[in-house]
N, C-alpha and C positions, 0 to 999 in steps of 0.2 A: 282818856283825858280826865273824868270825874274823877278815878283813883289819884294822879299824880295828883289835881287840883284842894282835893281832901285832905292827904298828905302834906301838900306845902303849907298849909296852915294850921297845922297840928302843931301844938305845942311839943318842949325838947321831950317830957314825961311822957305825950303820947305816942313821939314817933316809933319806937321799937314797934310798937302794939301793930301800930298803919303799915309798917313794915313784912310783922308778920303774915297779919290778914292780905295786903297784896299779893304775898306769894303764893298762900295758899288757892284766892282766889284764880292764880296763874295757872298754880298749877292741875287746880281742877280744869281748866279748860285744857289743860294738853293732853293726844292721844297716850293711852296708856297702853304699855310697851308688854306685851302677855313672855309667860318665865314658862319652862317646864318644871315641873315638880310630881315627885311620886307619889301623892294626893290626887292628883288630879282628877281620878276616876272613883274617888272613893265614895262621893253623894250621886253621881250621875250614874254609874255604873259600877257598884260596888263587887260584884262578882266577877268583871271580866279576867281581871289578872287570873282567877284560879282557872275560869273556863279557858283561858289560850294556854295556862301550865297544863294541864289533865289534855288536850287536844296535840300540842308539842312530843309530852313521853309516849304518846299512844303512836306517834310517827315513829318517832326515835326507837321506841320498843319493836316496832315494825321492821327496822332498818337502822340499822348504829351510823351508818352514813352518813345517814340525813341530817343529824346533829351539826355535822362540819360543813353539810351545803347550806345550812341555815347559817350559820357563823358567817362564811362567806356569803350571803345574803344580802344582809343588812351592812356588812363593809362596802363591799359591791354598791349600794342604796346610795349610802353617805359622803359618800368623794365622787356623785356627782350629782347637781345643783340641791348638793347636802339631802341630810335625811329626810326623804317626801317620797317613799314608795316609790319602788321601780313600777314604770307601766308597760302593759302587752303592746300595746297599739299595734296589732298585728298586722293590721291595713296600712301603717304608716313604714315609712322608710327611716323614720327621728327613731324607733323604739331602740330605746338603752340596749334592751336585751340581742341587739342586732349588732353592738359593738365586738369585735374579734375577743375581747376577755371575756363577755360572757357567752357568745354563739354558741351552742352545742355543751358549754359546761355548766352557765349557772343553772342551778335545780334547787326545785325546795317551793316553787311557788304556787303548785296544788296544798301542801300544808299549810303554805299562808290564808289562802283561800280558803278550806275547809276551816280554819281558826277564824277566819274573819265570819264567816257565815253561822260559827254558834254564836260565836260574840254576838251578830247581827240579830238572830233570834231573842234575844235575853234584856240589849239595848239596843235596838234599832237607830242608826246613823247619828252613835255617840263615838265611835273608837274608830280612831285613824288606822288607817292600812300600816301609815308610816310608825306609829307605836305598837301594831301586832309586829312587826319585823323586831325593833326591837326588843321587844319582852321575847318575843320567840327565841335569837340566839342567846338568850340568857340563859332562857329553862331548860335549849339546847346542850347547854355549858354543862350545865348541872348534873344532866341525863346521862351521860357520858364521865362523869366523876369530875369535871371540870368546876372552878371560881364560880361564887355567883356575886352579884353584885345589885346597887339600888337603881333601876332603870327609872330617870325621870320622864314622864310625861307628856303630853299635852300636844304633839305637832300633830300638822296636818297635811295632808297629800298634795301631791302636784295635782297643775292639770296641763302639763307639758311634760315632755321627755328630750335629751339631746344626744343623740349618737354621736356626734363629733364630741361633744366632751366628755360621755364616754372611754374614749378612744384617745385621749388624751390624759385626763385624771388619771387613770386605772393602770396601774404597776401591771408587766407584761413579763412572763418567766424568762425572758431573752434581758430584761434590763441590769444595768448595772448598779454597784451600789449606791454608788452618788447618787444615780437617777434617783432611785427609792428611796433614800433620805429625803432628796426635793419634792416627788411628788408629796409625799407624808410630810414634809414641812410647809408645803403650801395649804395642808388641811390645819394648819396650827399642831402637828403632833409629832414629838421630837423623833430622834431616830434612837431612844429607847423605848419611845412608845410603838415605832416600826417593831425593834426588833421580838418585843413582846407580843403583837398583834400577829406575828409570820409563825409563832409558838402556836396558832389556832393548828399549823398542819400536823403538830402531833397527832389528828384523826385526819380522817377523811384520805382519799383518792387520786393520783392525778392522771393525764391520759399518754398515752406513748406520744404523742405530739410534742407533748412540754417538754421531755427527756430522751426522747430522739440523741439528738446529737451529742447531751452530756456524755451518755453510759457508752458513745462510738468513738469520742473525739481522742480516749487514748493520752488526757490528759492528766498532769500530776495530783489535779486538785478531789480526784473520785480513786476510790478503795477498789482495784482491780475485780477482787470478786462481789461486792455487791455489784461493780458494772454486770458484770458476768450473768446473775441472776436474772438481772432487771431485762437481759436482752433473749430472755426465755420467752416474754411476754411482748417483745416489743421489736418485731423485725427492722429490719437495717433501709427495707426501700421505702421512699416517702410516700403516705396515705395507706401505707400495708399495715392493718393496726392499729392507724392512729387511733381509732377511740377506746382498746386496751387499756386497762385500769392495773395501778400497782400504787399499794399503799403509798404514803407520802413517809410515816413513821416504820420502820422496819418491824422494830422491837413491839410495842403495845397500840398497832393503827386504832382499836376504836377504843381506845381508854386518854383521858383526857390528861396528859402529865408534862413530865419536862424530858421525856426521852428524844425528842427533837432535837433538841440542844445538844444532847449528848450523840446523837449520830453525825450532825454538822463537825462535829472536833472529830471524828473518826471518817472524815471526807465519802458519808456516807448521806447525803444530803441531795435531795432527785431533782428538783429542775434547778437550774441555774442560780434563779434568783432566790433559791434557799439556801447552795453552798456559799453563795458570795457574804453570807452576810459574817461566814467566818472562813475566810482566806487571805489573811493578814493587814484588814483592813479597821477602820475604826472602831467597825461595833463586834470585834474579838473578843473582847474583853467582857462585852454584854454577854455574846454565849456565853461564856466561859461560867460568869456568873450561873445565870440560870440551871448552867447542867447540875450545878454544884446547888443549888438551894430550891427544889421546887414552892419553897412557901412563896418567897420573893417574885419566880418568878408566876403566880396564882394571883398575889397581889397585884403587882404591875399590871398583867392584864386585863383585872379586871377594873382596875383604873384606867386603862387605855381603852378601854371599853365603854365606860361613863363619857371620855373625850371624846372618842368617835361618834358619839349618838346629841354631842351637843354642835357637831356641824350643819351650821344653817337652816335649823328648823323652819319649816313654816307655823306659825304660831297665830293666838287669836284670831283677827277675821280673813289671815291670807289663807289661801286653797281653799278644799273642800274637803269632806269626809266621805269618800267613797263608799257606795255601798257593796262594789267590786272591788278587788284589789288589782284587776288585769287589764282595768278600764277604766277612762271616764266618766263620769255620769252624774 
């Protein structure tokens, strides 16, 4: 009331001025909305970023695998209630990690752990869970001959988990392509940002469960004799195998490239929901590209990568900063 009332009686030469000072005055009283940015750690904890890069190759150099369970990680994290750190809750029935996409496959979360705990030593309960995931599959990326890219900052951890959504968000190797355009469109990220982010399987692993039925069904859409090989490792009755491992990439499984794309066109593409994305559908044309340009497609993903890690952060005073990455606390 004393602002407006100041204001009305201000002459026409001082109004702009009443004007501007009101707003300022506003807008110092509104809460102030926290941003991520690649700064963020640089007065508070200026050495983390090197300490979770030296902690990440030292996995990676251990295990080229790990590289690609870390990539999937932080995907995994971010398409559900956005990026705030998977949690263990191992006593709970809500933990994430109890959803059928990640049960028995995701891995990687001793790494995070071990990363979180030097970090912890150096700045104690400055660095979010949810930012070692992602600066980890970056350095992942990198380890591997893979894009790097500028990982911003600043989010902070849940202190809840949701199994049902979960179980709902998370692209399943049985879906089709629509589906995974819409799930990936409901995160804000187009379906050339899918098709570049499904390029992470150039590494890494998947289990005779996922491609069970592809390499039996005898269908047009898979290369006779990769079927062929693939059921060297991966018997015909169900649970016989299942957790059998056969690269994802035929050609270069732990080198970080665009040979993916290039086996998708030669209908050599292992679970389901990697052949569909080239089987005469929309994003044909997206392979097509990438087999043909790996610069394009290195860029792409690591700009879909930057969009994936700006889904629904917790930021400023929402969550907390774990001092576990597997827990609450």
């Amino acid at each position: 009331m004393g602002l407006v009332a100041v204001c009305s009686r201000s002459t026409s030469r001082s109004s702009y001025a009443c004007i501007m000072v009101t707003m300022m005055l506003l807008l110092a009283y509104m809460p102030c909305e926290a941003h991520l940015s690649s700064t963020f750690y640089d007065k508070m904890c200026p050495n983390a970023l090197n300490t979770i890069r030296t902690s990440i190759r030292t996995a990676v150099s251990s295990e080229r695998r790990m590289a690609a369970s870390l990539i999937r990680l932080h995907f995994h994290d971010c398409f559900v209630q956005g990026c705030d750190a998977l949690l263990d809750e191992a006593a709970s029935t809500t933990s994430e990690r109890n959803a059928r996409q990640n049960l028995n496959s995701a891995r990687g979360f001793n790494v995070i752990e071990a990363a979180k705990s030097q970090v912890e030593s150096i700045c104690p309960g400055v660095v979010s869970c949810a930012d070692i995931l992602a600066v980890a599959a970056r350095d992942a990326s990198v380890a591997v001959g893979g894009p790097t890219w500028t990982v911003k900052l600043g989010r902070r951890d849940s202190t809840s988990a949701s199994l049902s959504q979960a179980e709902t968000d998370l692209p399943r190797f049985t879906d089709g392509l629509e589906k995974i355009i819409s799930l990936f469109d409901n995160k804000g990220l187009s379906a050339r940002d899918m098709v570049a982010l499904s390029g992470s399987h150039t590494i890494g692993q998947a289990q005779c469960v996922t491609f069970r039925d592809r390499i039996y069904n005898n269908a047009s859409d898979i290369d006779a004799g990769f079927a062929s090989t693939r059921k060297r490792r991966c018997p015909t009755n169900a649970r016989d195998g299942d957790s059998n491992l056969a690269p994802l990439d035929l050609v270069t499984p732990n080198s970080f490239d665009n040979n993916y794309f290039k086996n998708l066109i030669q209908r050599k593409g292992l679970p389901e929901s990697d052949q569909i994305l080239f089987s005469g559908g929309s994003t044909d044309s997206i392979v097509s590209e990438y087999s043909k340009s790996p610069a394009t497609f290195n860029s792409d993903f690591a700009s879909a990568m930057v969009k994936m890690g700006d889904i629904d952060p917790l930021t400023g005073s929402s969550g907390v900063i774990r001092k576990l990455c597997s827990s609450i606390n």
